[in-house]
N, C-alpha and C positions, 0 to 999 in steps of 0.2 A: 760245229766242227766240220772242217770242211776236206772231204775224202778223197777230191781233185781238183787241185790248184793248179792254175797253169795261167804261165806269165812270159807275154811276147813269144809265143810259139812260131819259128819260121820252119818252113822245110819247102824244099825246090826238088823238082828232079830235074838234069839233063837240063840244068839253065831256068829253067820253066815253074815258076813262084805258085806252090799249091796252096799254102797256108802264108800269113804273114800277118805279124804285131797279133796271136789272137792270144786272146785272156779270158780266161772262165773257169767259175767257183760253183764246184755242187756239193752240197752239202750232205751229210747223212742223211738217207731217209728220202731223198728228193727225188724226185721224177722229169729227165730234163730228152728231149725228146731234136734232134739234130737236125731241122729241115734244109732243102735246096735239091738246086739241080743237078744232073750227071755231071759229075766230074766238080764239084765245087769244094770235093776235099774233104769231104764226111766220113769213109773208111780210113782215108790218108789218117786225122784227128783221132778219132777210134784206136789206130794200130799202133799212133804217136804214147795215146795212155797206156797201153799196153806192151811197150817196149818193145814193138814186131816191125816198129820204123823209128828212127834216132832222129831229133828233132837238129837242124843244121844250128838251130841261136835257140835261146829263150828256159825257159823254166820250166819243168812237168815235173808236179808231185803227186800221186796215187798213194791213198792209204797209208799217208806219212814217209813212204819212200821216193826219195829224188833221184829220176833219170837224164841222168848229163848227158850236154849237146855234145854233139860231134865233137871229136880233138880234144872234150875238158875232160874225159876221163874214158878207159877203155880195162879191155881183158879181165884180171878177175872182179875186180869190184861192180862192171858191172853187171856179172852173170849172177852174183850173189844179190843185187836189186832186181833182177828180171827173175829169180827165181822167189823170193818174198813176196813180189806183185802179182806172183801167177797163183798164188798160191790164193791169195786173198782177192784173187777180180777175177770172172768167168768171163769168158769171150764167147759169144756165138755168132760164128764166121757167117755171111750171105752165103757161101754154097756150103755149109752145115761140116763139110770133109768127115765126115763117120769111115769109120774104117771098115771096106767091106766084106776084108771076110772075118767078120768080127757080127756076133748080133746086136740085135741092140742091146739088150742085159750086156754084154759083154764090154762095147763101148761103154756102156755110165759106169762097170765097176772098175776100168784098168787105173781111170788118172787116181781115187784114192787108196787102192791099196798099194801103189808105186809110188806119188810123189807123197801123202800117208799116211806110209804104212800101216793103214786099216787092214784089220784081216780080213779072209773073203768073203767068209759068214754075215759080218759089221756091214761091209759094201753094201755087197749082194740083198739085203734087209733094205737096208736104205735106197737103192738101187731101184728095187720093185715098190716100194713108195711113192716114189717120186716119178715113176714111169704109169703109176696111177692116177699118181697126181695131175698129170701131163694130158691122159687121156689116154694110154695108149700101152695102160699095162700088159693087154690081151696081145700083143703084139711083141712079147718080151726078147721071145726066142726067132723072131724073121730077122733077116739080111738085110738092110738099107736097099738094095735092088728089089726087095718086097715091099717096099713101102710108098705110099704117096708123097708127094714134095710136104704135104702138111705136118703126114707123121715123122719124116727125117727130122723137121724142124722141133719139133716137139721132143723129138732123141734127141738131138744137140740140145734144148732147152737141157731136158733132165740130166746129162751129160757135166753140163756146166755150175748146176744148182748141186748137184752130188759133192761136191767140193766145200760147201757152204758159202758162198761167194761174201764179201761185207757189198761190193760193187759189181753188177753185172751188163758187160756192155754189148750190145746187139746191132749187130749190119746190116741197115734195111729188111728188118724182121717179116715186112710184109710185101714183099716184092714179089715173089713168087707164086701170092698167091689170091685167089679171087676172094669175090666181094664177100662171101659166108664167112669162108675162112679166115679173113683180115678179121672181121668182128668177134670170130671165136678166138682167134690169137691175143684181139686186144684184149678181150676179156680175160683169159688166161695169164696176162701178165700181170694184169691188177689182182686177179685171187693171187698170185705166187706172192704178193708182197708181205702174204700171213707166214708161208713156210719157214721154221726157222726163228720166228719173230722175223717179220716182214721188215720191220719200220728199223733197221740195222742195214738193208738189203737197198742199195740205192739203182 
């Protein structure tokens, strides 16, 4: 079954062709990894699944929901597909955006007990789980200004999995960070494929 279908993806900005004719099937379960150089249109792709950029032509399905290109469809129908797709795909953005005057406990419980309606008790449980999980439960109650670029990323990790994602998609996860820390991250994303039943978890 395939969790993201996309067929002839165009998008351009300002004239300027970032994506064009692309096609690509991932499957449940799959592990598909985006390489290239700056600017070859790898977050552009990313933000296309995720409905944070409208594709100008072509087909994107996420999790069984279709986001129509520019002009074929607009206003409510598609805020009620961008709210279905959010619900079921995490994003974690290259500069993390943690809210900061928020902690980090605070960040991984707001998005389920508002989009939900988890009570704070249910979160706040799961919350500290998965910020264990992460590595960086000890760290529950600091600011994003207290924390190193690894453990931000780790907050936006557990942030994004608190939701139970079916798909979760990542913006140059290791950019920011040196050569220990890439390796601890990779490793980190392959254990997270257990959380949850992993093999659900593309």
């Amino acid at each position: 079954m395939l969790v993201i279908d996309i067929q002839g993806l165009n998008k351009a900005f300002a004239g300027r062709r970032v994506l064009q004719d692309i096609s690509l099937g991932i499957s449940r379960g799959e592990t598909v990894v985006l390489a290239g150089p700056s600017g070859a249109g790898k977050t552009t792709l990313l933000r296309c699944m995720n409905g944070l950029e409208t594709a100008d032509a072509g087909v994107v399905r996420v999790v069984g929901q279709e986001l129509a290109a520019a002009g074929t469809d607009g206003g409510r129908a598609r805020e009620r597909q961008l709210v279905s797709i959010r619900r079921r795909v995490g994003f974690v953005f290259q500069q993390w955006h943690l809210f900061a005057n928020l902690t980090v406990l605070a960040n991984v419980v707001e998005a389920p007990i508002h989009v939900h309606g988890a009570s704070r008790h249910d979160a706040t449980a799961r919350a500290r789980l998965l910020l264990d999980r992460v590595g960086i439960g000890h760290r529950a109650d600091a600011y994003p200004d207290e924390l190193s670029g690894g453990e931000q990323q780790r907050a936006a990790i557990a942030r994004a999995l608190v939701m139970k994602p079916e798909v979760l998609l990542l913006d140059e996860p290791t950019s920011a960070l040196d050569a220990e820390r890439v390796d601890d991250l990779l490793a980190l994303l392959r254990e997270l494929r257990s959380v949850d039943g992993g093999d659900n978890l593309t």
